[in-house]
N, C-alpha and C positions, 0 to 999 in steps of 0.2 A: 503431598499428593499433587498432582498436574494437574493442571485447568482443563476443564472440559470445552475441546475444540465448537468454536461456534460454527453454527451453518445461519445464515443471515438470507430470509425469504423476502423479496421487494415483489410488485406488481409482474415484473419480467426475468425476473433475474433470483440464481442463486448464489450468493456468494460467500468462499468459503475456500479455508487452505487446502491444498492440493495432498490427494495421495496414490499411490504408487499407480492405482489404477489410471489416474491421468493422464500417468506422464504420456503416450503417445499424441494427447489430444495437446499438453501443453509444447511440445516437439511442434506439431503440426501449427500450432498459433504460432509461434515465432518461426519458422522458416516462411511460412505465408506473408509475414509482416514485418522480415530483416530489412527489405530495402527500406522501406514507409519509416520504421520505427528509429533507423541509425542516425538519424541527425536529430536524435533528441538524447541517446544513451549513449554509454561510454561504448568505445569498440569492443565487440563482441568475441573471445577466441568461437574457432572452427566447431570448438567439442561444444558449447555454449548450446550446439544447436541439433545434440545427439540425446540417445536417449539414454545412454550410460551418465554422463553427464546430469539431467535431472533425475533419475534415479537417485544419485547420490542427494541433488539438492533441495529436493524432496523430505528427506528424513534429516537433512541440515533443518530446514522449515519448522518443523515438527518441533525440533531440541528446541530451538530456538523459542519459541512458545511455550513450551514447558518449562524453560526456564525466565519465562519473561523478557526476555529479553527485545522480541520483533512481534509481528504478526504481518503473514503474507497470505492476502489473498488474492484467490483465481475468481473471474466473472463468470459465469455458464447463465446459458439462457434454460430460461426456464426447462423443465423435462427433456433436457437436453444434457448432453455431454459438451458438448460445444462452446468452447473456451474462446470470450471475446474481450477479455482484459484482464489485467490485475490492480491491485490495489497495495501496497506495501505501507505498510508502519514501521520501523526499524529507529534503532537506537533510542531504545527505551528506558530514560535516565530516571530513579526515583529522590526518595530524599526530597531537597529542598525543591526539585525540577519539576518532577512527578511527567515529565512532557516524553513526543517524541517527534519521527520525523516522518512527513505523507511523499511517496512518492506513485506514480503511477500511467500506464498507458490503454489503449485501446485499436483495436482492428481497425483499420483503413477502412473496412467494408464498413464499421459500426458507427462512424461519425457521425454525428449532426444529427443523432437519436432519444439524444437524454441519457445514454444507458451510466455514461459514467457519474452524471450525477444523482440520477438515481442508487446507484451501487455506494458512491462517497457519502451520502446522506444518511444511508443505513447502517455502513461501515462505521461512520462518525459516533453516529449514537450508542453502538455499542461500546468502542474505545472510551465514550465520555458514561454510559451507565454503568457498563459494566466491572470494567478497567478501571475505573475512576482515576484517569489521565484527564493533568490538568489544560496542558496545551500540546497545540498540535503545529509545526513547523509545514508550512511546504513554500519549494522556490521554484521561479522557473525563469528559461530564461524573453531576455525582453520583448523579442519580434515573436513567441509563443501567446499571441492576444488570445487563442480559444484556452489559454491554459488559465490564463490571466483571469479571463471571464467567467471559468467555470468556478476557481475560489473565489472570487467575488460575491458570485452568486450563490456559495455556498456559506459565507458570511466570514471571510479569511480578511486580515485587517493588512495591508502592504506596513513592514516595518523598517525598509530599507533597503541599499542596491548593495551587493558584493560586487566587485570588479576579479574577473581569472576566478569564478568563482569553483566550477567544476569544467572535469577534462571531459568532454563531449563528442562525440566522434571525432579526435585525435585532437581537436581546438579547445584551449581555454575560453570558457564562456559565462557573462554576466549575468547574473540571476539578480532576480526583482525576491525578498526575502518577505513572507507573508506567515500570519499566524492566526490561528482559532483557540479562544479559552473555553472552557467548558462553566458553563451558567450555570452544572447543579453539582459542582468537583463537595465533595464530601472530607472535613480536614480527619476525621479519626477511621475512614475507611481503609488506610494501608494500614493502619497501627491494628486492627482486627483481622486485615487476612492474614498479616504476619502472624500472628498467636495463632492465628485456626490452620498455620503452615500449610497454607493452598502459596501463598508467592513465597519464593524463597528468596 
């Protein structure tokens, strides 16, 4: 049976993966925030930023979750439609790993608000209660100090530097490699959802 999509309530914020009804508002958040956002993500094609395009990867999103594999979510402000980030999990490795990997951005307009740590905070605890994901990877790169600071502040441990680590808007770029363990990982928790075939 499929997991049951979280919706994750913070003080300001709902966060929570995206569905079909979104896509024009997640259209509208990234054409709003191509210029701001491209010197931190890989280059974007043209369709990247239509509404055919997340249509489609929309219900990629969804598979993806059902099968364990990711979990993508969209930011919305509270009572709102209004899509001011995302937050990604992706490459959800089980077994001896049980980890994955955090990646994520935020509106130009929404800076220097809390919203994304508030949003990672929430996010976090569900991947480590619910999920019972052992560690959480995220990297960024060097001259990125508010990226720096928000895992810091979120309690992420620096584990070391890549060099050409990821292709960035068309440049190889070094990333500072940082991790979070989960303080209440449960060891016989995947050996029960596997028998109760909720994770496949």
């Amino acid at each position: 049976m499929p997991l049951e999509l979280p919706l994750i309530a913070t003080d300001r914020l709902v966060v929570r993966p995206a569905l079909q009804d979104d896509v024009p508002e997640i259209v509208k958040y990234y054409r709003d925030n191509r210029t701001f956002l491209a010197p931190f993500e890989p280059i974007r094609p043209d369709n990247f930023f239509t509404p055919v395009f997340w249509q489609e990867q929309v219900d990629k999103n969804l598979i993806e979750f059902n099968y364990s594999q990711a979990l993508r979510f969209f930011l919305f402000k509270k009572n709102s439609k209004i899509i001011i980030g995302t937050a990604n999990f992706t490459q959800f490795i089980y077994g001896a790993s049980e980890s994955c990997v955090l990646g994520y951005n935020l509106a130009k307009t929404e800076q220097g608000k809390g919203y994304m740590s508030e949003a990672l905070q929430a996010s976090i605890h569900y991947l480590f209660e619910d999920l019972n994901l052992h560690r959480i990877t995220a990297n960024y790169m060097p001259h990125n100090r508010r990226s720096g600071n928000l895992l810091r502040r979120l309690g992420f441990v620096v584990e070391g530097y890549a060099r050409d680590y990821l292709l960035i808007d068309g440049k190889w770029e070094d990333h500072v490699l940082t991790s979070l363990i989960n303080p209440i990982w449960k060891a016989d928790w995947r050996e029960k959802m596997v028998q109760g075939n909720v994770v496949k």
